[in-house]
C-alpha positions as CSV (number, residue, x, y, z in Angstrom):
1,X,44.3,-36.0,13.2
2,X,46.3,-37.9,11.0
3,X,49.9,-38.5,11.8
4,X,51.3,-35.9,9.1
5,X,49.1,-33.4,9.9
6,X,50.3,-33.3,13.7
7,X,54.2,-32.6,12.3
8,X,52.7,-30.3,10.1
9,X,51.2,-28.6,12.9
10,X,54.3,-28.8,15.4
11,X,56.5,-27.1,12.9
12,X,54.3,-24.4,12.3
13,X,54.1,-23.7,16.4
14,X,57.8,-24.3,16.4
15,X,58.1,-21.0,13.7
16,X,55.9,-19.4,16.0
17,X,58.1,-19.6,19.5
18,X,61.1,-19.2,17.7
19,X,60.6,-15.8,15.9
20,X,59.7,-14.8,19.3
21,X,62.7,-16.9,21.2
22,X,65.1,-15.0,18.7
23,X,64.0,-11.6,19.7
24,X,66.5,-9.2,22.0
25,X,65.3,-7.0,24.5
26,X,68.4,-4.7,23.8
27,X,67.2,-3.8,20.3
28,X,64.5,-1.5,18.9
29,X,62.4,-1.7,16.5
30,X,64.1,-1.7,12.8
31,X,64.4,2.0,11.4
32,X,62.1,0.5,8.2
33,X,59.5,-0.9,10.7
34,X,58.5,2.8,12.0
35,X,58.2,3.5,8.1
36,X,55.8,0.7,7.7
37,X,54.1,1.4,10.4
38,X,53.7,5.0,9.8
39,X,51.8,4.4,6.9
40,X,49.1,2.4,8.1
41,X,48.5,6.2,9.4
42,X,48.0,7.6,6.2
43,X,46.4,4.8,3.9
44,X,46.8,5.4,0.1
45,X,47.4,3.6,-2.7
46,X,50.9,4.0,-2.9
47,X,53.8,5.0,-1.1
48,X,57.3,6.3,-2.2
49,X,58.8,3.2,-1.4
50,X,55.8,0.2,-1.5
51,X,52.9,-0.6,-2.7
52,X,49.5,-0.3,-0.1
53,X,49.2,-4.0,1.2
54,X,51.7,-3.3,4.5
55,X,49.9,-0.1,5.3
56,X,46.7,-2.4,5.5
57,X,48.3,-4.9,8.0
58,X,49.9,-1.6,9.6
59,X,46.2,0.0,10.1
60,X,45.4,-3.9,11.2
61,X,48.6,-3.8,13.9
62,X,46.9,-0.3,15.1
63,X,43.7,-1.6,16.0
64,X,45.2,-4.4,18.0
65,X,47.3,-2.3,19.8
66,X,50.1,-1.6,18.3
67,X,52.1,-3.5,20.5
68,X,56.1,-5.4,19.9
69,X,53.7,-8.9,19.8
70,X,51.1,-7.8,16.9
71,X,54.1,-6.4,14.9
72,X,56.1,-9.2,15.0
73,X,53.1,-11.4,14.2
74,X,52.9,-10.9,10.7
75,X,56.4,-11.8,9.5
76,X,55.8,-15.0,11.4
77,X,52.5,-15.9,10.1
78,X,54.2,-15.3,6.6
79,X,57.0,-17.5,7.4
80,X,54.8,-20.0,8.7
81,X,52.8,-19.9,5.4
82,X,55.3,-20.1,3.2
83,X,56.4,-23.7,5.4
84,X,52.7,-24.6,4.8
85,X,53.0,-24.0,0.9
86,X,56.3,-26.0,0.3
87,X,54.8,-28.6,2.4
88,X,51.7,-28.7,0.2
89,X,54.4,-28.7,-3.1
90,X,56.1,-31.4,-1.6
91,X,52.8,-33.5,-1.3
92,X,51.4,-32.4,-4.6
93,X,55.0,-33.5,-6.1
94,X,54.0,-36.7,-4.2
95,X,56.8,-36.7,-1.7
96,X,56.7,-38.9,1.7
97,X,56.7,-38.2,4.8
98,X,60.3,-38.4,5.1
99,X,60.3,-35.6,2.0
100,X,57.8,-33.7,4.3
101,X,60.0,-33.4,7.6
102,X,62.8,-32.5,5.5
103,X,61.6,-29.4,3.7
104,X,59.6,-27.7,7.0
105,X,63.1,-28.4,8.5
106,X,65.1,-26.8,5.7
107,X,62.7,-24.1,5.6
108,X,62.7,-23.9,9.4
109,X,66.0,-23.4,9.7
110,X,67.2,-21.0,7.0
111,X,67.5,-17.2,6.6
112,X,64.0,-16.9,7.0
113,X,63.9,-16.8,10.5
114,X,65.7,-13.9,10.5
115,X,63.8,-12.3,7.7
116,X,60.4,-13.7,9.3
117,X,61.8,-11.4,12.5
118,X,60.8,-7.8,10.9
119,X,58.2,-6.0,9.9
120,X,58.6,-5.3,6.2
121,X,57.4,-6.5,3.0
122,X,60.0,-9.0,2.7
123,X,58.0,-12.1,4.2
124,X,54.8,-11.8,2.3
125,X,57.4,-11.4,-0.8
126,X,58.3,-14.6,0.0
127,X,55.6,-16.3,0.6
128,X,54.0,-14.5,-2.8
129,X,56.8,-16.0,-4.8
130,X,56.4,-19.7,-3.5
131,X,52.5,-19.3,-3.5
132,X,52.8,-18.5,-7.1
133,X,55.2,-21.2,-7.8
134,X,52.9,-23.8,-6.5
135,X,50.0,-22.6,-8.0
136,X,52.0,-23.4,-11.3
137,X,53.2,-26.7,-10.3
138,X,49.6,-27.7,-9.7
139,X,48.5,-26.4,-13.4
140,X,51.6,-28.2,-15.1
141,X,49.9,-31.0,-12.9
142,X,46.3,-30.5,-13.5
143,X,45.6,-28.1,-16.8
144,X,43.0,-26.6,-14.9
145,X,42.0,-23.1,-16.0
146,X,41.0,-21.6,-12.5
147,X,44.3,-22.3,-11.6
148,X,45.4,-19.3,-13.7
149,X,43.5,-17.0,-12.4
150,X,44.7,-18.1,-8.9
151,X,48.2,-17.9,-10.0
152,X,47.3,-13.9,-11.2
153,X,45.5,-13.3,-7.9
154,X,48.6,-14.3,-5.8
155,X,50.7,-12.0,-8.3
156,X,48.4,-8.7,-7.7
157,X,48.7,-9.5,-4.0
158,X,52.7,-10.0,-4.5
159,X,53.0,-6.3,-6.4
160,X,50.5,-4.4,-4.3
161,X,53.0,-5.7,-1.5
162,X,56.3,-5.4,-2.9
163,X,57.3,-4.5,-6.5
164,X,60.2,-6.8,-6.3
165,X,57.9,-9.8,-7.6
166,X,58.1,-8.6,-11.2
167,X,61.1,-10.4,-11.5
168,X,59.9,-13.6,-10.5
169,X,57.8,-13.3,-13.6
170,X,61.1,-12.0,-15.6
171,X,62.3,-15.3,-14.4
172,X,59.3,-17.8,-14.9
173,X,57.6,-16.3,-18.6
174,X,60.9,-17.2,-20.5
175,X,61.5,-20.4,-18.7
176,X,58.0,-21.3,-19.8
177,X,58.9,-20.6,-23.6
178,X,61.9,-22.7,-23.2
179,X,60.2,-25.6,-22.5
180,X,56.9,-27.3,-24.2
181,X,55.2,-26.0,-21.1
182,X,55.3,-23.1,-24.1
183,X,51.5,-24.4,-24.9
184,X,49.9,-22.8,-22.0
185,X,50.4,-19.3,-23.7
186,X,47.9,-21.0,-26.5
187,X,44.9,-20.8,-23.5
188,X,42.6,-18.2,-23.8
189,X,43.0,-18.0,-20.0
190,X,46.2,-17.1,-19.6
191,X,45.5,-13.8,-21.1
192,X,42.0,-13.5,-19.2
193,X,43.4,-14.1,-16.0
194,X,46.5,-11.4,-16.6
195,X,43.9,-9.1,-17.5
196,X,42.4,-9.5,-14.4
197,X,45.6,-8.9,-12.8
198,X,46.1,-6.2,-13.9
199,X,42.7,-4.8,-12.9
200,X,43.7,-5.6,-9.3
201,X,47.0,-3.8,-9.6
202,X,45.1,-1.2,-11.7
203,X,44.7,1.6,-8.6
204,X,48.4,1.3,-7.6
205,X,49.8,1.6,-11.2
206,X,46.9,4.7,-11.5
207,X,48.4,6.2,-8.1
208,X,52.0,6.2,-9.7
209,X,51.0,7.8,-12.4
210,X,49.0,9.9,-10.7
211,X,52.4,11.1,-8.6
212,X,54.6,11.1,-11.4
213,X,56.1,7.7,-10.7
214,X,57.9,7.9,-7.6
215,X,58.7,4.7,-8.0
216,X,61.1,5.2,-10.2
217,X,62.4,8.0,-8.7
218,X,63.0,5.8,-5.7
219,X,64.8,3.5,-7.9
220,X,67.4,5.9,-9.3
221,X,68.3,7.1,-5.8
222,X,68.4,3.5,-4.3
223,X,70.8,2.3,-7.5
224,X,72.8,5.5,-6.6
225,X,73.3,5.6,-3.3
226,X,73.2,1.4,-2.2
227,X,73.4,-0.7,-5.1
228,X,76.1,1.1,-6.8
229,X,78.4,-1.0,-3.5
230,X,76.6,-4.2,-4.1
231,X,79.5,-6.7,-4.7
232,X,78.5,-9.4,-6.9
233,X,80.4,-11.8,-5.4
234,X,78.8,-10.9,-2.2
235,X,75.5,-11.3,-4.0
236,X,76.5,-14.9,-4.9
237,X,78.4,-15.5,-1.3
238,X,75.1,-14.7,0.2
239,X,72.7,-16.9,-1.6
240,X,75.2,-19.4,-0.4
241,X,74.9,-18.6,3.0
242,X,70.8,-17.9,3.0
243,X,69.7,-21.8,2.7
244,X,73.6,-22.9,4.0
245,X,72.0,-26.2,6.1
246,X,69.9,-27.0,3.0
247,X,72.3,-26.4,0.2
248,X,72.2,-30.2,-0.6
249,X,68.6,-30.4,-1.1
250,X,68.6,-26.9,-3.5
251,X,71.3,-29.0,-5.4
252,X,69.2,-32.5,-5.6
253,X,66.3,-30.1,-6.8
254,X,68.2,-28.4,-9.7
255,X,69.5,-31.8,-10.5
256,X,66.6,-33.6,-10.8
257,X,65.0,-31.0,-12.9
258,X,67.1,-31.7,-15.5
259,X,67.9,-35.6,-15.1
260,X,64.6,-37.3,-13.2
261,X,62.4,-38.7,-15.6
262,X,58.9,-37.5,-13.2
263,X,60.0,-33.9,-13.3
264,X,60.6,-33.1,-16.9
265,X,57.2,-31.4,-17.0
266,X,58.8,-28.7,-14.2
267,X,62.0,-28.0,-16.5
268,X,60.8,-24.6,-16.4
269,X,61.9,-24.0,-13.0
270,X,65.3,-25.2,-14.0
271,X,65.8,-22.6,-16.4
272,X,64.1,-19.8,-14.0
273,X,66.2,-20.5,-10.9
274,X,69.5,-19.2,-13.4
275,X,67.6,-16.6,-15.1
276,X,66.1,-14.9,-12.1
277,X,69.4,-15.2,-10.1
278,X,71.5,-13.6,-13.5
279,X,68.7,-10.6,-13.5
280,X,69.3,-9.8,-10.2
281,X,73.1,-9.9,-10.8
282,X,73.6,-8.3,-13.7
283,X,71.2,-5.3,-12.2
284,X,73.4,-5.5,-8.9
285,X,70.5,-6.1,-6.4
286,X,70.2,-6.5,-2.7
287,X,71.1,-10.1,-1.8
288,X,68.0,-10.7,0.2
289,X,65.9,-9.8,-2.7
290,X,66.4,-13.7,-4.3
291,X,65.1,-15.1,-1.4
292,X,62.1,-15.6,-2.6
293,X,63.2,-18.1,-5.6
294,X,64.4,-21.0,-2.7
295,X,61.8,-22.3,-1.1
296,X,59.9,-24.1,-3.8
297,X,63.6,-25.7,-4.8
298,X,63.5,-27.1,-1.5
299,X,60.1,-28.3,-1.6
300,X,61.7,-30.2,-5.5
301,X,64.7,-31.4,-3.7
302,X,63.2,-32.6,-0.2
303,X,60.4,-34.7,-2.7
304,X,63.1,-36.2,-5.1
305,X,65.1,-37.2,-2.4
306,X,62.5,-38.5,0.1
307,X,62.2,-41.3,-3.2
308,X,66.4,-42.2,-3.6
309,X,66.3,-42.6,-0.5
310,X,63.6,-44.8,0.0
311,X,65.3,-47.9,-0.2
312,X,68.7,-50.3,0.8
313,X,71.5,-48.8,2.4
314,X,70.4,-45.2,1.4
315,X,67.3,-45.4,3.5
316,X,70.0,-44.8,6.3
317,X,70.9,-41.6,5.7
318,X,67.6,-40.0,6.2
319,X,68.3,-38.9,9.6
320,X,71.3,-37.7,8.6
321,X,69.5,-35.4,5.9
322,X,67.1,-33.8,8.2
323,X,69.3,-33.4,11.0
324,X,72.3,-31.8,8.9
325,X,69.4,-28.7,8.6
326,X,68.8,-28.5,12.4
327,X,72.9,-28.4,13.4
328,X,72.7,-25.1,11.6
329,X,70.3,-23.9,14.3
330,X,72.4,-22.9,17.1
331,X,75.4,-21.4,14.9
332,X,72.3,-19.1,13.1
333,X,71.1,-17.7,16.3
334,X,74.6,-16.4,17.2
335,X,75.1,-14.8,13.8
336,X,72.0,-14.0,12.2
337,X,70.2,-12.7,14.8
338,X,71.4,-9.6,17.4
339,X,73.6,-10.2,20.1
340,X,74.8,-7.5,22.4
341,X,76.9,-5.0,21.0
342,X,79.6,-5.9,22.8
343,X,79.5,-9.7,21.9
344,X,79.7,-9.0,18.1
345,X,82.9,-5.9,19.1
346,X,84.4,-9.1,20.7
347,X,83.8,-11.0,17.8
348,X,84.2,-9.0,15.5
349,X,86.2,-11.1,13.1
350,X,83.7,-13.9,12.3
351,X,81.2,-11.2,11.3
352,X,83.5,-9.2,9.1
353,X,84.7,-12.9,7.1
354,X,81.3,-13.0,6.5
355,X,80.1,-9.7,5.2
356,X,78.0,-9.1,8.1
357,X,79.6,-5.6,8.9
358,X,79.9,-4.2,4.8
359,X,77.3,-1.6,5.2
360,X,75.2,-0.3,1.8
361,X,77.9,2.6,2.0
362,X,80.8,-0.2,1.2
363,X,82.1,0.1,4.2
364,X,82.9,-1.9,7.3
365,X,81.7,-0.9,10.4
366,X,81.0,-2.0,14.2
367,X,78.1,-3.7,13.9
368,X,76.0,-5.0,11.0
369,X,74.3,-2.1,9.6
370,X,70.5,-4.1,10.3
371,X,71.8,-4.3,14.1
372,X,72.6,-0.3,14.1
373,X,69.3,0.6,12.7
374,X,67.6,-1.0,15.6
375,X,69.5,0.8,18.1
376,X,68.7,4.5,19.8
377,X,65.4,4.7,18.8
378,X,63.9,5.0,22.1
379,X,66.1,7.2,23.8
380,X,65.7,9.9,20.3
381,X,62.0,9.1,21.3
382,X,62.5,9.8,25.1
383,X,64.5,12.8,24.2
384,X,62.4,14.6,22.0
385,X,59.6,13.8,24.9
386,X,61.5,15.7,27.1
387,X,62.1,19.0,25.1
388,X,58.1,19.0,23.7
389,X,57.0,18.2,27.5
390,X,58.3,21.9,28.6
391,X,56.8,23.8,25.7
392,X,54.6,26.4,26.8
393,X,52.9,26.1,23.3
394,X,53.4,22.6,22.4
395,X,50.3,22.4,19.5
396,X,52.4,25.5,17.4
397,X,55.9,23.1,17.5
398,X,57.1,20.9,14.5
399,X,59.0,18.4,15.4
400,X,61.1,17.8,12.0
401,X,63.4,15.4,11.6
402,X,65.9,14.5,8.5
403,X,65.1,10.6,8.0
404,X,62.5,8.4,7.7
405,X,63.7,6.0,10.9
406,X,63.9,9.6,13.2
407,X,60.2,10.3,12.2
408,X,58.7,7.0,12.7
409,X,60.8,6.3,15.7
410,X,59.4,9.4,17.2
411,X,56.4,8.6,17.0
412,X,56.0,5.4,17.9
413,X,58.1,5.8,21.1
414,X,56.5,9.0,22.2
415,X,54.0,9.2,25.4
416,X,53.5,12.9,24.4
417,X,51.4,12.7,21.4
418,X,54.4,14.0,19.3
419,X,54.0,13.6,15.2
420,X,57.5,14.2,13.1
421,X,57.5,15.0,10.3
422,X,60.6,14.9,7.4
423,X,61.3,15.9,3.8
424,X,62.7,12.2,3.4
425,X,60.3,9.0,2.2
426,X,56.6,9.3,2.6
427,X,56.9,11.8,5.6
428,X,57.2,14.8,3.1
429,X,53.3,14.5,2.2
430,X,52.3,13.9,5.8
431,X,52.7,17.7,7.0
432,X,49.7,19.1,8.8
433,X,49.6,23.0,8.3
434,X,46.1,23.6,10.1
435,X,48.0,25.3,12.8
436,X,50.4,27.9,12.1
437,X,53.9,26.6,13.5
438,X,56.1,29.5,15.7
439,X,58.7,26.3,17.2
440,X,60.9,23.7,15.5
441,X,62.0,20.8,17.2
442,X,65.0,20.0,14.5
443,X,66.9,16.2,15.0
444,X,69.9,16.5,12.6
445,X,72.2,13.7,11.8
446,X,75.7,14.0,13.5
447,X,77.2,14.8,10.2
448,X,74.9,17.3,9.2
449,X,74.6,19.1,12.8
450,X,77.8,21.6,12.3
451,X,75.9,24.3,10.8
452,X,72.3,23.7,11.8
453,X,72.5,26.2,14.7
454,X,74.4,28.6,12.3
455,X,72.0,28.4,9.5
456,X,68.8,28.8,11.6
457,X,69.4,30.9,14.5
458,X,68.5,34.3,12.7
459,X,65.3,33.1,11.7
460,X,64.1,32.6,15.7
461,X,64.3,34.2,19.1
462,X,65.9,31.4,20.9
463,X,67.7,28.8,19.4
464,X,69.2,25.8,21.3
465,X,71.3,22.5,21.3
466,X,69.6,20.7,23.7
467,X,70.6,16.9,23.6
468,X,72.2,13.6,21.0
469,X,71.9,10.5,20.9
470,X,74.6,8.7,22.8
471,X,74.1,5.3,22.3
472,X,77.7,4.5,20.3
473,X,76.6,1.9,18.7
474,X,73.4,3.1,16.6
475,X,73.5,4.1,13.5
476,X,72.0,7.0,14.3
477,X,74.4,8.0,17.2
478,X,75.7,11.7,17.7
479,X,72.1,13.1,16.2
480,X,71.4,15.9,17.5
481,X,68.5,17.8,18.9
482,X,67.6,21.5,18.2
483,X,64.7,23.5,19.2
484,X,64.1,26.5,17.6
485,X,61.4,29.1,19.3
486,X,59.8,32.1,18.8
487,X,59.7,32.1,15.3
488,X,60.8,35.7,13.1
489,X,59.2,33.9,10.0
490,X,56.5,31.9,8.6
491,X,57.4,28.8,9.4
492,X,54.8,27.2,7.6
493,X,55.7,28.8,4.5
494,X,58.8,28.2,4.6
495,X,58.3,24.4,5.1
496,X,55.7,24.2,1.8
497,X,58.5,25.7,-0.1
498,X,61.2,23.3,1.4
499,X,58.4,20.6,0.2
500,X,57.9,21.9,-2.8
501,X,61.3,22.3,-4.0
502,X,62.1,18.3,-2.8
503,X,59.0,17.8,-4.7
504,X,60.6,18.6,-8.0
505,X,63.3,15.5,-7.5
């Protein structure tokens, strides 16, 4: 084993017990993690919100066990992977070992360990975008035709995974034409292999349209209700903050794309890092949706500076470079990663100066909202148990719920067998009417509980407010549970017409 391949190796076991290290024991789940998971449940094509590839690892995660461990495994293979790849740039850019230690060590300590720490999309995105990055450094390298195809390959895997890679294409493509990298669109292959792209791709854009694009019905409702409080400036504050410990090697990259004389055959990437950051801007996206366009400006900047500083007096501030990465370690895991409740209420001012507690409402709360959403799941879960658990007729109860998290929470937590069900998300084509339902098991969210009771009393022989959540800080705190019994209607009819008429937005 040669001596880089052992530091290769120690980093990636270093992501490893780290993702793990960071976890809290007083935290859930994430309210999107029961989503994901969920669907491995109820494999498709398509989802409401995400293409098929996390309901494949989901169905994966199920057949090991389901367990915290397996769940958490993924993000941190991807994170550890997407170290691998911008080592590999770094050496195919012909960076030293120095150039080496320094990228896993900017990429070690970054926002990805926090993003590497959930179960979502978000960390194969990542490790999609760098992938495909590479696989174009290589070709600008090389010329060599498979390399296209490769480079549409990683694509269909990055959009059956998470549309958000389209605009790393939005970015890359017009870079390309600025540049006399321009020539590659004269290959023959480049319009083979996007043709083969699109073949893999082919049964999630045929499921869309089979389902009248929810996509973009789930686009329209996110820009209306979360990105319509995205604060640019926020945007930009963040992309600060994401790489903070490496800012200086993200700097040297875009630098030497533009003045060092070995990487004028990468300009392209120059131009992309500006254009893919402006489209994101100027359609007010989620901040953690750029991360994706670092890493490989890392892998630029670790290379380019691992050969200035290669020689006299600089040669003495390599050290200094690689440990300036690693101070940022301990500061990230008292911000970036979840503390007790009561430790961020104490300090509540260094996570409002920086953003932390701006919900997508706009608003400030208690806790970052990402903290709140892993919060109060289990005792919903435990809860619901309870009420289901004294059911004389437990197979003819619904248990319906009025969010995604409050679904998937349910049942993941439950020891009762209990599936929820919602009209929000995916959940509202995951009703099972083979029995005929005569009890509802209804968890409202505290500001939509006033007239529950009200509303659907008439309708059933007993009606009942039988617990909340009372965790204060979840975000889900104050929902209630209902059960509704002895039904004076059919329930099941009324629930396909509920569906039906969600159906139509």
């Amino acid at each position: 084993m040669t001596k880089r391949t052992a530091i290769l190796i120690g980093f990636i076991v270093i992501k490893f017990l780290l993702q793990y290290f960071m976890l809290s024991p007083e935290y859930d789940l994430h309210r999107d993690e029961f989503l994901h998971l969920d669907q491995g449940n109820h494999l498709a094509w398509g989802f409401t919100s995400v293409p098929p590839v996390t309901s494949w690892l989901s169905l994966l995660i199920r057949i090991l066990g389901n367990s915290v461990f397996w769940i958490k495994f993924f993000p941190a293979l991807f994170g550890a992977l997407t170290l691998l790849v911008v080592w590999k740039t770094v050496e195919e850019l012909k960076g030293n070992l120095f150039a080496l230690i320094l990228s896993a060590a900017a990429i070690l300590v970054s926002v990805l360990l926090r993003l590497n720490s959930l179960y979502q999309p978000n960390s194969l995105d990542v490790l999609c975008w760098t992938m495909f990055y590479y696989v174009v450094i290589r070709y600008f390298n090389t010329s060599n035709q498979r390399l296209l195809y490769l480079a549409a390959i990683v694509f269909a895997i990055g959009f059956l995974n998470k549309y958000n890679i389209i605009f790393m294409l939005a970015g890359i493509v017009p870079s390309i034409l600025l540049t006399r990298q321009r020539i590659v669109f004269n290959q023959k292959s480049v319009y083979l292999a996007a043709l083969c792209g699109i073949l893999f791709i082919g049964p999630n854009l045929f499921w869309q349209y089979q389902n009248n694009f929810p996509v973009v019905h789930h686009m329209k409702e996110l820009a209306a209700t979360q990105l319509v409080h995205v604060d640019r400036v926020a945007f930009i504050k963040s992309q600060l903050f994401f790489f903070i410990g490496s800012l200086f090697v993200i700097i040297a990259a875009l630098w030497a794309l533009i003045m060092y004389q070995p990487y004028q055959r990468y300009k392209p990437f120059f131009f992309s890092f500006f254009i893919t950051l402006m489209i994101f801007l100027s359609l007010k996206a989620k901040d953690y949706y750029a991360i994706g366009v670092y890493p490989i400006y890392i892998a630029f900047g670790a290379a380019y500076l691992g050969a200035q500083l290669n020689t006299g007096w600089k040669r003495y501030l390599k050290p200094v470079a690689i440990i300036i990465p690693l101070l940022f370690l301990i500061p990230m895991y008292y911000i970036d990663f979840p503390k007790s409740p009561r430790y961020i209420i104490r300090n509540e001012k260094r996570y409002k100066d920086l953003g932390m507690l701006r919900w997508e409402d706009g608003k400030d709360h208690p806790l970052p909202q990402d903290y709140a959403d892993m919060l109060g799941w289990k005792e919903l879960a435990q809860k619901v148990d309870q009420v289901y658990a004294n059911l004389p007729n437990r197979a003819q109860t619904v248990v319906l719920c009025d969010n995604y998290g409050q679904a998937g929470a349910i049942n993941y937590y439950s020891k009762k067998g209990v599936k929820a069900v919602s009209f929000n998300a995916d959940y509202i084509n995951w009703f099972n009417f083979d029995q005929q339902y005569v009890n509802v098991i209804r968890v409202k969210t505290w500001s939509g509980q006033a007239g529950e009771l009200q509303e659907s009393a008439p309708y059933f022989t007993t009606s009942l407010n039988v617990d909340e959540v009372s965790n204060p800080f979840a975000r889900e705190y104050g929902t209630t549970i209902f059960l509704f019994t002895g039904a004076k209607i059919d329930v099941n009819k009324r629930l396909k017409a509920e569906i039906a008429e969600e159906s139509k937005f």
